[in-house]
C-alpha positions in Angstrom: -82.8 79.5 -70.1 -79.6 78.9 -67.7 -79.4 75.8 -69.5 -79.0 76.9 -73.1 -76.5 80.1 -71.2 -74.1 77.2 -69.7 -74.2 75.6 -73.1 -72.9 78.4 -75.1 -70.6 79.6 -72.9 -69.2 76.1 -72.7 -69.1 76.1 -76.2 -67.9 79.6 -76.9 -64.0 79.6 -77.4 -61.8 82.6 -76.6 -62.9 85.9 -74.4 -64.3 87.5 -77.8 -66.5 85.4 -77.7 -68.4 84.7 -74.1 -68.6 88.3 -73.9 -70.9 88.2 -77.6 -72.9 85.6 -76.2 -73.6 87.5 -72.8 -74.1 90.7 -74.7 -77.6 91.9 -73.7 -78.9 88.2 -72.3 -81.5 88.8 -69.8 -82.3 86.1 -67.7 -85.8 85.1 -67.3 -86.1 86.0 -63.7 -88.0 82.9 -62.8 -85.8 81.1 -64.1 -82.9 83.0 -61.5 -85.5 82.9 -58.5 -83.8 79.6 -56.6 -80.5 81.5 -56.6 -81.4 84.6 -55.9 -80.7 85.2 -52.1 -80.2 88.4 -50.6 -78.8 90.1 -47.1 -79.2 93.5 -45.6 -75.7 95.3 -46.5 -74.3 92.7 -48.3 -73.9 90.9 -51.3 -74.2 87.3 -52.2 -72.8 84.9 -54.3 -74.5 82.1 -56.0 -73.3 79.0 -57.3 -75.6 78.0 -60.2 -72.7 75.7 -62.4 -69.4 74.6 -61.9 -66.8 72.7 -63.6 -63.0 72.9 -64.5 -63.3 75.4 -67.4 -65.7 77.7 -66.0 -68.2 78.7 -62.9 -71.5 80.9 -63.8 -72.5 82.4 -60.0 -75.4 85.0 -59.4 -74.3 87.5 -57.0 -77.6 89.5 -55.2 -76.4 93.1 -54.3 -78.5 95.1 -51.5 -78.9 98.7 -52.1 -75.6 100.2 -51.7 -73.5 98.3 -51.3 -70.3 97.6 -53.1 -67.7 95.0 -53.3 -64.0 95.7 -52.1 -61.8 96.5 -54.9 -60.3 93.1 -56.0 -59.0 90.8 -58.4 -60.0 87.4 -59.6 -56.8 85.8 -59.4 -55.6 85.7 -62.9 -59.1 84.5 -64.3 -60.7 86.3 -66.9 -64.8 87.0 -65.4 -67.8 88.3 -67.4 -70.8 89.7 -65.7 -73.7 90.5 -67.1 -76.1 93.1 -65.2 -79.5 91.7 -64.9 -81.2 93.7 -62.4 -80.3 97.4 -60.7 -78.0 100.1 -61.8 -74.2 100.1 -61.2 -70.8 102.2 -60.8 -67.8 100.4 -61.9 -64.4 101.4 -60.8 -61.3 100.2 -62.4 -58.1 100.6 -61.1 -54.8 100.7 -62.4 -52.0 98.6 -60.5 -49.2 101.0 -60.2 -46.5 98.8 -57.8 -46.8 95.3 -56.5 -50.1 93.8 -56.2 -49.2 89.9 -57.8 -49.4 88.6 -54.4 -50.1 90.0 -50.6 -48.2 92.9 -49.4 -47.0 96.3 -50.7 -50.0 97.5 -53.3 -50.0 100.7 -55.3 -53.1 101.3 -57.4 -53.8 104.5 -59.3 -57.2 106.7 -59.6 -59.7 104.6 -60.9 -61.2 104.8 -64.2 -65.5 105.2 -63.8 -68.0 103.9 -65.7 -71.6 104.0 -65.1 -74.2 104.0 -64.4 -74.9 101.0 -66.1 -77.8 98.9 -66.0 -79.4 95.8 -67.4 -78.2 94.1 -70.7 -74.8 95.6 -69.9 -72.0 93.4 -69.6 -68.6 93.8 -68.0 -65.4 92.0 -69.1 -62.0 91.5 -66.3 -59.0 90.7 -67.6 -55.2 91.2 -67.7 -54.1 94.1 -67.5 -57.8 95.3 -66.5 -58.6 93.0 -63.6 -58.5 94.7 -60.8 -62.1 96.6 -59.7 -65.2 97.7 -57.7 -68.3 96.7 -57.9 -71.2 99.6 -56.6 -75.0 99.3 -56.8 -76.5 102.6 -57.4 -80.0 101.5 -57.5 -81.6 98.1 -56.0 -81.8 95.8 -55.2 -79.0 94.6 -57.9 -78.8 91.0 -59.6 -75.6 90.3 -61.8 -75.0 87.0 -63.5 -71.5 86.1 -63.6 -69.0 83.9 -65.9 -65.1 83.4 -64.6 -63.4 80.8 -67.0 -62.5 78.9 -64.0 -63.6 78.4 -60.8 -62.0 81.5 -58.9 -61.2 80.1 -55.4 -59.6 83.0 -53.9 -58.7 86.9 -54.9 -56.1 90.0 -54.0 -58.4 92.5 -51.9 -56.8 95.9 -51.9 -56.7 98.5 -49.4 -56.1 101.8 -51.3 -55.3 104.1 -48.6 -53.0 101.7 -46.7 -51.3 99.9 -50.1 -52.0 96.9 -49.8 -53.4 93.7 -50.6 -54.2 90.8 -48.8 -55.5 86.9 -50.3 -59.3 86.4 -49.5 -60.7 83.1 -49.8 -64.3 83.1 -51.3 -66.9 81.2 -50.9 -70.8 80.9 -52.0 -73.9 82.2 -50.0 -75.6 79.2 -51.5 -75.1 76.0 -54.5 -77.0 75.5 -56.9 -80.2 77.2 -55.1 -79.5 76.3 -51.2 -77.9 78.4 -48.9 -74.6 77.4 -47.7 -74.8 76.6 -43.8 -73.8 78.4 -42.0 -72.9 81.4 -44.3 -69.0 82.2 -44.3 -67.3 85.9 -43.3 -65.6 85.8 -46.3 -68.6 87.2 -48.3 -66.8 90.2 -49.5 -68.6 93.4 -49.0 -68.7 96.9 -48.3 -70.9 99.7 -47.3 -70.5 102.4 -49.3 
């Protein structure tokens, strides 16, 4: 099953149409069980393919938690919920943001909750977002069209934004030794 999702992806040209082709997939969830690793008040993310046009990770979310509210560094990402209930919060950049520093971002727009079969799209002008699980634990299955190295994290309250390296919890089904701080995540 990941197999025949990496190959149309990797065939599908243009946003319009990896978000058609992740519209209301659902993973057979054997076929996610080597990548799916989870920790108490975090989330993880899962390398499952690489290469230079695209990444597909699998990011396990505990109950309630929530990623910081990000970017992806110019790359466009689809995710595809697979498992759990969600709150999405997009936010409007308002003044700076392009690289670390000064940040203004306006009232985010919310939608949810959204649950399996529901897919998410990031792009320019609409990158920048948070990630909540509602209801857990949460599995989301995740295509950036290229491997995103690093991202803008935001601080709303203080304006501004700061790079973050990120890195995986595990490749291609084993965990990553030892497991980086730069897992991005927040308690909500």
């Amino acid at each position: 099953m990941l197999g025949q999702l990496r190959e149309e992806v990797h065939e599908a040209e243009g946003a319009m149409r990896v978000g058609e082709r992740l519209r209301d997939v659902r993973v057979r969830p054997e076929c996610l069980r080597p990548f799916l690793h989870f920790r108490r008040g975090r989330y993880t993310r899962n390398l499952i393919y690489r290469e230079p046009r695209f990444e597909v990770v699998v990011n396990c979310w505990d109950e309630g938690t929530a990623s910081p509210i990000h970017d992806h560094d110019g790359q466009e990402c689809w995710f595809s919920i697979q498992a759990g209930h969600f709150l999405l919060e997009n936010f409007p950049l308002l003044a700076g943001g392009r690289r670390a520093g000064p940040a203004v971002l306006g009232r985010p727009s919310v939608e949810g909750p959204v649950g399996p079969g529901h897919v998410d799209f990031r792009g320019e002008p609409d990158a920048i977002h948070r990630v909540s699980v509602l209801s857990g634990p949460g599995v989301s299955l995740h295509v950036y069209a290229a491997p995103v190295e690093q991202c803008l994290v935001f601080d709303a309250r203080r304006q501004r934004c700061e790079w973050h390296r990120l890195s995986y919890y595990s490749v291609f089904g084993r965990p990553v030794k030892p497991p980086r701080p730069a897992e991005l995540s927040e308690r909500r």
